[in-house]
C-alpha positions in Angstrom: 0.0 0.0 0.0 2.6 2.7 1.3 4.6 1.7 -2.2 1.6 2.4 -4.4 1.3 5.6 -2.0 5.1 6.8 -2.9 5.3 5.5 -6.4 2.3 6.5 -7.7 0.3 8.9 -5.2 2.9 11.4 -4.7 4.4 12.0 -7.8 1.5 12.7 -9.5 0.3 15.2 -7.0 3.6 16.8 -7.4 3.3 16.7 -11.5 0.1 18.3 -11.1 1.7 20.9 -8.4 3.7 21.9 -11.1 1.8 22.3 -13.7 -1.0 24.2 -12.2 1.9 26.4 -11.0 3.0 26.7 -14.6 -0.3 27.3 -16.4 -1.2 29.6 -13.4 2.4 31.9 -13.6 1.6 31.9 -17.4 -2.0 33.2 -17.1 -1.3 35.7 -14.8 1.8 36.9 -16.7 -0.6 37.5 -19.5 -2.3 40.1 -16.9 1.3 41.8 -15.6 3.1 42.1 -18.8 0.6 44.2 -20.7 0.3 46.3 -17.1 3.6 47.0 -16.9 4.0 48.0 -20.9 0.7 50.5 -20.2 1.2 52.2 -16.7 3.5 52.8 -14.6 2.1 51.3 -11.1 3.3 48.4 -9.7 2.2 45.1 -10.6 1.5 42.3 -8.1 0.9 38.3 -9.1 -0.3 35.8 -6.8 0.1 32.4 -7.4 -2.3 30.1 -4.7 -4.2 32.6 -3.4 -6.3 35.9 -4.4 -4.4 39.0 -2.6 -3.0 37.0 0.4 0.8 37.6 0.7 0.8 35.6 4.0 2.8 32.2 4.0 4.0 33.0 0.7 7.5 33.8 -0.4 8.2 37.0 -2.5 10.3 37.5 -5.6 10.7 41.2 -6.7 11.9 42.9 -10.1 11.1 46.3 -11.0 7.5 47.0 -10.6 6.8 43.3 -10.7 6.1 41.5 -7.3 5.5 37.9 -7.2 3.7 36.0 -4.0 3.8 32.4 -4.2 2.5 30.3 -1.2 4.4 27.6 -0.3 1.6 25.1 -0.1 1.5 23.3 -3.9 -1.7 22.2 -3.2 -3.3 26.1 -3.3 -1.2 26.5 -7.0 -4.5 26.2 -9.0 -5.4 29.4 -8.4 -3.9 33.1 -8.7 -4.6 37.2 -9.1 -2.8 39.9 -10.8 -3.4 43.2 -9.0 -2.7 46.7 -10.5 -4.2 49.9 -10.4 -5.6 50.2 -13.9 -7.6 53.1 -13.3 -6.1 55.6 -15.1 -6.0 53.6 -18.4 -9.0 53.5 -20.8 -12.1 50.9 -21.2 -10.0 49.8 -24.3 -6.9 49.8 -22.4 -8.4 48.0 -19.4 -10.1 45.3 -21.9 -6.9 44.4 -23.5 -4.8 44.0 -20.1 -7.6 41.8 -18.6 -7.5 39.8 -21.9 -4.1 39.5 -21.5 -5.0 36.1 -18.8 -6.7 34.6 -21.2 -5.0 35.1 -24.2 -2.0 33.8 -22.4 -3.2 31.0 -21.2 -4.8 30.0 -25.1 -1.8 30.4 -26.2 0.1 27.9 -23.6 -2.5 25.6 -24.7 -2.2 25.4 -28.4 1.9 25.4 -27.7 1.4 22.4 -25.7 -0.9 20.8 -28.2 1.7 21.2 -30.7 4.4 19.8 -28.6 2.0 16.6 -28.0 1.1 16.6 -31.9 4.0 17.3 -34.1 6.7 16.1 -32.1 8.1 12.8 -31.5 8.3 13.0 -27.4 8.6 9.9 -24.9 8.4 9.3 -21.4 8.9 11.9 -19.2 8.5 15.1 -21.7 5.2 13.5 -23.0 3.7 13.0 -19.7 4.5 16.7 -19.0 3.6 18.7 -22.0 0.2 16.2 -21.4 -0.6 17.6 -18.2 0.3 21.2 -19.1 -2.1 21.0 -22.2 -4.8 19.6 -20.1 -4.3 22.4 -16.8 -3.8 24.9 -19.6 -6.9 23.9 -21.1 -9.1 24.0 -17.9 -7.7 27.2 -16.9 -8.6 28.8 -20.6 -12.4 27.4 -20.2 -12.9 28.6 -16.5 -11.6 32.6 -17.7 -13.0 32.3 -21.1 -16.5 31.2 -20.1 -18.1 33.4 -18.3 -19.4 31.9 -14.7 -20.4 34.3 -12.6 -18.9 33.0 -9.6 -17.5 35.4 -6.6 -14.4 35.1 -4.8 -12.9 37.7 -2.5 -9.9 38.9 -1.8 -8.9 39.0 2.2 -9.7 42.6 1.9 -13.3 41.8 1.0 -12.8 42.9 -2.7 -15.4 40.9 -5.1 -13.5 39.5 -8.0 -14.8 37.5 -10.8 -12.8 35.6 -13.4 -11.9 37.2 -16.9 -14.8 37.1 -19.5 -17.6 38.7 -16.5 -14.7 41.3 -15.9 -14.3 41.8 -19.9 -17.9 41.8 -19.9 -18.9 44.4 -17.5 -16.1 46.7 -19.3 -17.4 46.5 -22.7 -20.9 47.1 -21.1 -19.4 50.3 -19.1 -17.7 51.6 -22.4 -21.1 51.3 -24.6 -23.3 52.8 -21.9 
């Protein structure tokens, strides 16, 4: 049983670890590179959380600020925080397309390393798992559900396509 557990069990919790942490980083990275090309405010990623920097460790460069938690098992979910406010509806549209378009795009390159190249083992098994995180993560920001989740401050966030939404309504208003 406890060989099935550590041969098995744990390495695949670990793959998927990863790869949420990789399809997450990307995603999110779609948000903070088109906010730092557009303003001048700092940019702040979380990866495992939604605006909690506590038990997380910090990377810094420039404007950017990374918070990662340290427990794996949170890495399925993340926020890029700027303020945008100074920047136009069309503006604000294209950086909170960014997530998406990112995360599309990480799913057709792993596609295409699953389809056109001639990968064993290892490789294979992880360009499969980062197509199919990738994918789920580009279905639950492209489709808009209109479920809440708050930051610890109490801010309301919803995913991608309702924020895109209520944008496109606000410009056309």
């Amino acid at each position: 049983m406890f060989e099935i557990i550590f041969t098995t069990i744990i390495p695949l919790a670990l793959l998927l670890g990863v790869t949420f942490f990789i399809a997450v980083t990307l995603h999110e990275l779609g948000h903070a590179i088109p906010a730092l090309l557009m303003t001048d405010h700092d940019v702040t990623i979380y990866i495992g959380s939604i605006g909690d920097p506590y038990k997380s460790f910090s990377l810094s460069r420039g404007r950017l600020t990374i918070f990662i938690k340290y427990n794996p098992l949170l890495w399925f979910k993340g926020c890029c925080f700027t303020y945008d406010y100074d920047l136009t509806l069309n503006a604000r549209i294209l950086l909170t397309a960014g997530g998406p378009i990112a995360s599309i795009l990480g799913t057709l390159g792993s596609w295409y390393l699953l389809s056109a190249t001639e990968q064993i083992g290892f490789f294979r098994i992880i360009s499969g798992s980062v197509f199919v995180v990738s994918l789920l993560i580009t279905l639950s920001t492209t489709l808009p559900i209109a479920r809440v989740r708050y930051t610890p401050a109490g801010q309301a966030v919803y995913n991608d396509s309702i924020q895109i939404l209520r944008l496109i309504r606000m410009k056309y208003r």
